[in-house]
N, C-alpha and C positions, 0 to 999 in steps of 0.2 A: 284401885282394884275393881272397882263399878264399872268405870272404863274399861279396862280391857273385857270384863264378864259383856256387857253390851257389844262391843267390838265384834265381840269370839259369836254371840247370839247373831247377830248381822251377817258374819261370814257364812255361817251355818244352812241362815235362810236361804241366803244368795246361793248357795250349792246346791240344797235341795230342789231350788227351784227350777236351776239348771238341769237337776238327774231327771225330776217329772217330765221337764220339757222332749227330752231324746229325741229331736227335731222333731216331736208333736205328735209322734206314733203316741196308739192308747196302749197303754203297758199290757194288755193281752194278745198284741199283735206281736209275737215275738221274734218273728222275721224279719219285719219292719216292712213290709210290702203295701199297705196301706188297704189290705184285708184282714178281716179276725175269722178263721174256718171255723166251722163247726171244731175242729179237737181242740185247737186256740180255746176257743170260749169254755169248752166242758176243763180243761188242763185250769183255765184261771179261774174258773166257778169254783171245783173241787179243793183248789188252794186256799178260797175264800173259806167255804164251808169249814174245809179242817184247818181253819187258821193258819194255816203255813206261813210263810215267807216267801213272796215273791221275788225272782230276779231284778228286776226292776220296782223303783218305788212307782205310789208310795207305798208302804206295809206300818201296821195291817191293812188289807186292800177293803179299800172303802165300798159299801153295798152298792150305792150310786153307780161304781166302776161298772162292777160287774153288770148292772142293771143295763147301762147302756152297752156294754160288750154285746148283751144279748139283742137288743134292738137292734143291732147293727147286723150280728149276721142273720138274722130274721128278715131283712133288708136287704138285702143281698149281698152281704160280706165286704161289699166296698166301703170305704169311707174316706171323708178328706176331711182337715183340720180349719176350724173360721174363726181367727180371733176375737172376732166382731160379738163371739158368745161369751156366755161364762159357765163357770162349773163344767159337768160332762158334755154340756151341750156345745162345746167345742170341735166336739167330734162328731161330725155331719154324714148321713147319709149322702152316698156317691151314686149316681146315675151308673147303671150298667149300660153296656155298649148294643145292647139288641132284645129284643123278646128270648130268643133261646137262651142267652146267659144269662137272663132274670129265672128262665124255669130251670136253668143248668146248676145254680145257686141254691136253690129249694127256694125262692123268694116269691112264688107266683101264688097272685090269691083268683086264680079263674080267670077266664076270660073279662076283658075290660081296661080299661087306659092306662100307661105305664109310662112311667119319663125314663128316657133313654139317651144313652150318648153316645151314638154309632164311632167318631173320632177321638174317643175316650180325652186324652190328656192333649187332645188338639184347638186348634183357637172356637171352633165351632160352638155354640151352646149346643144343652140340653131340649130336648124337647116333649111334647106327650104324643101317643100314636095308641093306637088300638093292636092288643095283642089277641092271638088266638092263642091259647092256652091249656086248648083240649082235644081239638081236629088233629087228630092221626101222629098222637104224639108228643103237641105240642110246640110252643116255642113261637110260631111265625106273626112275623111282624106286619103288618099290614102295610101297602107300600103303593099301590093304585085302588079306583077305584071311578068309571065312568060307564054312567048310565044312557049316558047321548052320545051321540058323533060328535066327534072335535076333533083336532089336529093335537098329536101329543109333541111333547117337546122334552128333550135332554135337562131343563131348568125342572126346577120344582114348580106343581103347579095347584094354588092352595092347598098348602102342605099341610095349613093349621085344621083342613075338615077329618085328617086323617085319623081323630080319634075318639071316631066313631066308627060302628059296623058299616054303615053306607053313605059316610059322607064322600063330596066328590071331591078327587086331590090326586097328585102324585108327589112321590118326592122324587131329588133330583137322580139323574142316572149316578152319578158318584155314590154317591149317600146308598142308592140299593147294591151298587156291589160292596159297598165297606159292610153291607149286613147279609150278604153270601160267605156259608160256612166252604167245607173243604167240599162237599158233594153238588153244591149249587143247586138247592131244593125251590122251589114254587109252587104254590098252594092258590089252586081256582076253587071259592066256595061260593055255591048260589045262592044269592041274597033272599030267594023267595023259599029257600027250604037249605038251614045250614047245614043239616047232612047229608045232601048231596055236595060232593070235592072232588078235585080233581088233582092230585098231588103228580111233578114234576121231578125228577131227578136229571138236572143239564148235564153236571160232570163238571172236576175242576178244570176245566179249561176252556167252559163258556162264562161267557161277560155277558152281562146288561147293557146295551151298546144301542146306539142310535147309529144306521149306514147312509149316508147321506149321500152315494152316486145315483141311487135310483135306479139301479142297473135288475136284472134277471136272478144275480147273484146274492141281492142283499139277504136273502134269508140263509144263517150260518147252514153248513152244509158236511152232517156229522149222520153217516149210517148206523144205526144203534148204537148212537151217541151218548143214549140213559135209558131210563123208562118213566112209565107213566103207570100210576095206579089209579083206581078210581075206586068210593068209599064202601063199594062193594067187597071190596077185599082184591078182585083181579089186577094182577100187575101184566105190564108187555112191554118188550124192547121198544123203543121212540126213535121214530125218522126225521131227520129232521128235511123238509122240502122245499125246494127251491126252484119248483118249475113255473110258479106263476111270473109272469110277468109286470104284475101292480105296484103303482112305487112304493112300499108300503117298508117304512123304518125298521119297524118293529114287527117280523116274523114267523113265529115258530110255530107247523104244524106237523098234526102226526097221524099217524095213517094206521086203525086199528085192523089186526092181521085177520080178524075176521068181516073188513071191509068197513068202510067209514069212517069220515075221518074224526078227528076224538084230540085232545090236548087243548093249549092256551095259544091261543093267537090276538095277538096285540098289534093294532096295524097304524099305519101313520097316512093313510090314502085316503084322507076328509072320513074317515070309517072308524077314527078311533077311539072305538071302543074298546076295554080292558076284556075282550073276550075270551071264552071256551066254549070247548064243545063236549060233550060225552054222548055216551050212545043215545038217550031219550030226550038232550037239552042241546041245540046244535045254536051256533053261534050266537049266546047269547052274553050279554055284559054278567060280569062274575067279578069278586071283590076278591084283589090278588095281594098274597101273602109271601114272603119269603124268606128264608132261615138257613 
């Protein structure tokens, strides 16, 4: 009779252990998406508090649970499973995929370094980058950044300075359009005074792109193609100009309707520098951001 009582306790454990596991989601995520939202977390706190009965074990839900449900989405809602832990700490903070989905999350504590995973569930690692947090909205990711002439390149180009406000670096051309949203925004802030910027709107159907014919054409060629604001509040339709002739990779200028020219221009002609211009600050290196 011992026998079978030990047996029947055995089977028991082995089940339980089973239902905890529900391939490793934390019993508050109850979609199983390997996010806990904001209602998620208030839904299984509230159950805790009034002792309820969770759907899932274990029940009663252990303080721990909840404890860490709550750093998770304070965290940005993401999470992944590391056996290698124990107890709650199984359940890891996930790298979001950009600066904007860190502040799009409520997860942003101000301006300052953020580990990010632009190819989320891709081979790629995590990395840290300097977010801006609070220039005109929020969100952008810092993404160049050259104070001298150099020749820019399609490759990452010390990536690891990027997370800081003026370290020099790019990262690779792939990597910044995987962190272009639906509007394709870019954000010029000058380094000698952060509230001067110059914010970008390309439109979904410009790329971050290196033109390697060298031809008259290489600058994309889109008449009020977006606009351009600057921190003053004034916005204008953006032209995008193609009449120079310099071999220059990397592009985009824009022509303010009350003369001068004004926007981000990033050149690959021994000149490149991550420049802008605005009406009092004309071509100067500026620390570029984008979301």
């Amino acid at each position: 009779m011992r026998l079978i009582i030990l047996f029947v306790m055995i089977i028991s454990i082995f089940v339980t252990q089973i239902a905890f596991s529900q391939d490793n989601f934390h019993p508050a995520d109850t979609n199983h998406d390997w996010r806990i939202t904001g209602h998620e977390f208030d839904a299984y706190n509230n159950a805790w508090r009034n002792k309820e009965k969770w759907p899932e074990d274990p029940n009663p839900i252990p303080m721990d649970y909840v404890t860490r449900a709550g750093y998770l989405v304070s965290s940005g809602q993401k999470y992944k499973y590391d056996e290698t832990k124990e107890n709650t700490l199984i359940w890891q903070h996930a790298p979001l995929m950009s600066c904007k989905a860190i502040i799009d999350a409520g997860a942003s504590n101000g301006d300052g370094v953020y580990i990010i995973d632009p190819d989320d569930e891709g081979g790629n690692d995590s990395f840290p980058v300097y977010c801006d947090m609070t220039t005109d909205g929020g969100g952008w990711t810092k993404i160049m950044y050259f104070s001298a002439r150099r020749s820019l390149s399609t490759s990452a180009v010390t990536p690891e300075n990027l997370n800081t406000f003026n370290g020099i670096g790019k990262l690779s051309d792939s990597v910044i359009n995987s962190l272009l949203t639906e509007n394709h925004q870019m954000l010029a802030v000058y380094p000698k005074d952060k509230s001067k910027w110059v914010n970008v709107t390309w439109g979904k159907n410009w790329i971050f792109k290196e033109n390697l014919n060298n031809t008259p054409q290489m600058c994309q060629n889109f008449i009020d193609g977006g606009s351009i604001k600057r921190w003053d509040g004034s916005i204008e339709k953006a032209t995008y100009s193609t009449t120079s002739s310099v071999n220059s990779s990397y592009c985009w200028k824009f022509s303010f309707s009350n003369g001068g020219d004004g926007g981000i221009d990033l050149q690959n002609d021994g000149a490149g520098q991550s420049n802008a211009s605005t009406k009092d600050v004309s071509q100067t290196a500026f620390v570029i951001f984008v979301r």
